[in-house]
Every structure is written in structure tokens, then in C-alpha cells.
N, C-alpha and C positions, 0 to 999 in steps of 0.2 A: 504494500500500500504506500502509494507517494503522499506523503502531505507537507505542508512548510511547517506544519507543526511539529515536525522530528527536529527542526532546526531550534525553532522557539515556542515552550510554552504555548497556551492560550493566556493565558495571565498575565503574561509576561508580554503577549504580541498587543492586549488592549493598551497599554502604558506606551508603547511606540508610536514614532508618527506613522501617519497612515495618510495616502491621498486615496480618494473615491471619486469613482468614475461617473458618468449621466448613468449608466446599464443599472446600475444599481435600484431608481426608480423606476424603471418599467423589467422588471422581472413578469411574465405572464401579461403585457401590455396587450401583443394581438388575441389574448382570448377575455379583456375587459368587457367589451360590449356582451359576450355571449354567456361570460359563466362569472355571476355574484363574486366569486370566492376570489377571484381576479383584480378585482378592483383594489384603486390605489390606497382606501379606507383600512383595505381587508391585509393588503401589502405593511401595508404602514402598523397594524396591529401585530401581525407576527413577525416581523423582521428589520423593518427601518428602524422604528423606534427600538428595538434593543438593542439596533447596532448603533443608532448615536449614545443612548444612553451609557454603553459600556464602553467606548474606544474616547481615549482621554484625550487625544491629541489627531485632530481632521483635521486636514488640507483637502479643500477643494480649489482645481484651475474655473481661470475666470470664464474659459471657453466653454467647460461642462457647464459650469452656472447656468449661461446664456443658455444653453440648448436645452432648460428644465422649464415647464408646464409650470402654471404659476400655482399650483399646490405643492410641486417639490421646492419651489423657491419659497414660498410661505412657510413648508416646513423648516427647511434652514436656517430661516433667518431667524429660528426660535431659539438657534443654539450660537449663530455667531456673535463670537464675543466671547463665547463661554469654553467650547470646547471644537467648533469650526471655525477657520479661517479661510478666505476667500484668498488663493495666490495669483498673480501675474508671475509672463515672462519678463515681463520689465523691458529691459533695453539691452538682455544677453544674445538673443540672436544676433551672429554680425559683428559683433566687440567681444565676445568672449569664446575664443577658441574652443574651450573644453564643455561647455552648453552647445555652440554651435555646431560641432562634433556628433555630439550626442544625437541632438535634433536628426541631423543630415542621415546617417546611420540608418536611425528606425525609419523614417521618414518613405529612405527609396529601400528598404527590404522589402522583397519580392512579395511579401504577404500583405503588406501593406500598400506600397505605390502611392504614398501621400503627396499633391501638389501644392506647397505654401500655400495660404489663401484660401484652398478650396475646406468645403463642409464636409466629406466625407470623411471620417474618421479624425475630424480635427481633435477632437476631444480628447481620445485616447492617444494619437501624436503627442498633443501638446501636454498632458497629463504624466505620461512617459520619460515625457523628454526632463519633465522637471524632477520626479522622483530619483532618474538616476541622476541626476546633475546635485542632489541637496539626498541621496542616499535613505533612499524613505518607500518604504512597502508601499503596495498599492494593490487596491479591491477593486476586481469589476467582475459583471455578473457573468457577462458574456464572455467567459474571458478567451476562445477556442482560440482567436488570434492571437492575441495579448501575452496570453501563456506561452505560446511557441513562439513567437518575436523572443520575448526574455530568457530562454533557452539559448536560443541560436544566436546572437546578440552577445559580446565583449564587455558593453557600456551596459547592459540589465544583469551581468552575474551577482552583484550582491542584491538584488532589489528580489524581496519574497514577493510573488504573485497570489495575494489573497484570493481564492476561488469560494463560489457561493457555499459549497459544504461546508465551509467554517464558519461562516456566516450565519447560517442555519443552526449549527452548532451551537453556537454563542448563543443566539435567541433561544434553543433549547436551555442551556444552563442560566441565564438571565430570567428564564419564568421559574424553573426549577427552584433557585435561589430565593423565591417569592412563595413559593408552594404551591404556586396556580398551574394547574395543569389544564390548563378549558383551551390551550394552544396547542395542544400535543398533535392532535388529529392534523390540523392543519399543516401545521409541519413538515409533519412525513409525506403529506401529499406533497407539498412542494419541492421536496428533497426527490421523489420520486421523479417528479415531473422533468424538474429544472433543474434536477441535477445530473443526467440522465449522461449525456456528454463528458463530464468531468470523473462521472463516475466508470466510465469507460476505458477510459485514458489516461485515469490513474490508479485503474483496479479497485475502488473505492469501495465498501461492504456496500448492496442494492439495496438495504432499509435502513435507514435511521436508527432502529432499535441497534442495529449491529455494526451502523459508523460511529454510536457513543461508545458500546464498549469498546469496537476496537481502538479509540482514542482516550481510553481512559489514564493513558500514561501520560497524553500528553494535556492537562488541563492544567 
């Protein structure tokens, strides 16, 4: 079983910095309109709100900002100041060789094909670019690209790639820690759902019940 948590703790990875990605609010976005359970309400009850609540230290780029629906920027702005902060590239592209590096790098990997400027996958470019430049984990939900760029990538080897089973995780031990179990069901469906790919690709146990045990070493 691969996970970034053989590297560090869960306990230990809440107290790091951490950048998040836009993917993180639309986990189940194209099945909102048709299945309740989907909705950003329902999202935000099992897993957004445990993962602001328990990660001490957020960075979000200003370009993910921009591309959030004005209930994920409502929900933000409830915690900036406190434990989110809002980054810029500033004025490193271009003046600073070892940012500008970095950028250029992920940018034209074949997986990506990012062109300056354009929208397609800015978020996660410029999200990227800055975690490895300032040495700092980063969470995204989608991560099938993301993951494999930081693999194959010089300038991403120390940067852990948060993938959503930990994620889920966390919001499993953050209700546990409350004694409220009225989350549990939901969970495992999402774990199931959308985690489906990671779980694949990193040999991950296929239920929840037996991705917590077999992560019990690492909490």
C-alpha cells in the first residue's frame, strides 16, 4: 500500500503547510444536479469542513481562488485570517530563476502542456509551481495528473501529494474524535466512489473499514 503517510504521521501532516487545490470543492460536482448526496451542503458536511477544521496551516493560490463558485469563496473567507491564507506568484516568474524553473518544468510536461495565460489547468500549474518553490504539501482531489507530474518531476520530489483517501480519513477521525458517527455511511460511499482511481494505483484497501485499519500505524 503507497500512502504519504508512511512518510509522515497524520498528526503530524495536519500541523504542516498544506496548499489546496479548486478539485477539492467539486469532489462529485457532475452528479450534483442528479443525486442529493452530491451536493456542495452534503460535501461541505463530510469532508470540507473537517479538513479546514483540522489542517492548521492553508495556502491557497490566488488563481484557484478565482476559479471557486461563490459558496466555496464564502466558505473561505470564514477561515482567512485564521488558519487560510490567500498566496500570489508575486513578481517571481521572470526575476527569479529557481521559481521560474520550477514553473517552466511542470508547465511543458507532457501531461500537462500548460500555455502561460491560458485557463486550462492554471490552477494546478500555478498551485504547483509555488508549493515546490516555498517546499509545502499539496491536496487535490483529482489528483491522477498531479500525482504522476510529482513522480516524474526533479523540482516535486520533496512535495507529498495529499490524495483524497487521506482526506476522507481525517474527516473519518475528526467525527470519531466527536463520537458522532451519523457521517460514517456517507463516507464510505465517497471513499468508494471517488476514491476509486487512487485506490487503484496505489493498491489502497477497497472499503474504508479496511483503509482505517490498515492505516492504523500511521495516525
Amino acid at each position: 500500500m503507497f500512502t504519504p503517510l508512511k512518510n509522515t504521521a497524520l498528526h503530524d501532516l495536519l500541523n504542516r503547510p498544506i496548499l489546496f487545490d479548486a478539485n477539492i470543492f467539486m469532489v462529485g460536482i457532475s452528479d450534483r444536479t442528479s443525486d442529493k448526496n452530491c451536493s456542495f451542503e452534503n460535501m461541505t458536511q463530510l469532508y470540507i469542513k473537517p479538513l479546514f477544521e483540522s489542517f492548521t496551516d492553508i495556502y491557497i493560490h490566488e488563481e484557484v481562488y478565482k476559479e471557486l463558485d461563490e459558496d466555496a469563496k464564502s466558505f473561505i473567507d470564514n477561515y482567512k485570517g485564521k488558519n487560510v491564507t490567500i498566496v500570489t506568484e508575486g513578481t517571481l516568474y521572470g526575476t527569479d530563476p529557481k521559481y521560474t524553473t520550477i514553473f517552466n518544468n511542470i508547465a511543458k510536461h507532457e501531461l500537462v502542456n500548460y500555455v502561460r495565460g491560458g485557463s486550462k489547468d492554471r490552477g494546478e500549474v500555478y498551485s504547483l509551481a509555488y508549493a515546490a518553490y516555498h517546499n509545502m504539501n499539496y491536496f487535490c482531489s483529482k489528483e491522477i495528473m498531479v500525482d504522476n507530474v510529482a513522480r516524474e518531476l526533479e523540482d516535486l520530489k520533496d512535495i507529498d501529494i495529499i490524495t483524497f483517501d487521506i482526506i476522507i480519513l481525517q474527516a473519518y477521525v475528526y467525527y470519531a474524535q466527536k463520537n458522532d458517527n451519523s457521517n460514517s455511511k456517507g463516507l464510505k460511499a465517497i471513499y468508494k466512489k471517488y476514491c476509486a482511481d487512487v485506490i487503484k494505483r496505489h493498491s489502497l484497501p477497497a472499503t474504508l473499514g479496511e483503509y482505517i485499519k490498515a492505516n492504523q500505524d500511521y495516525l
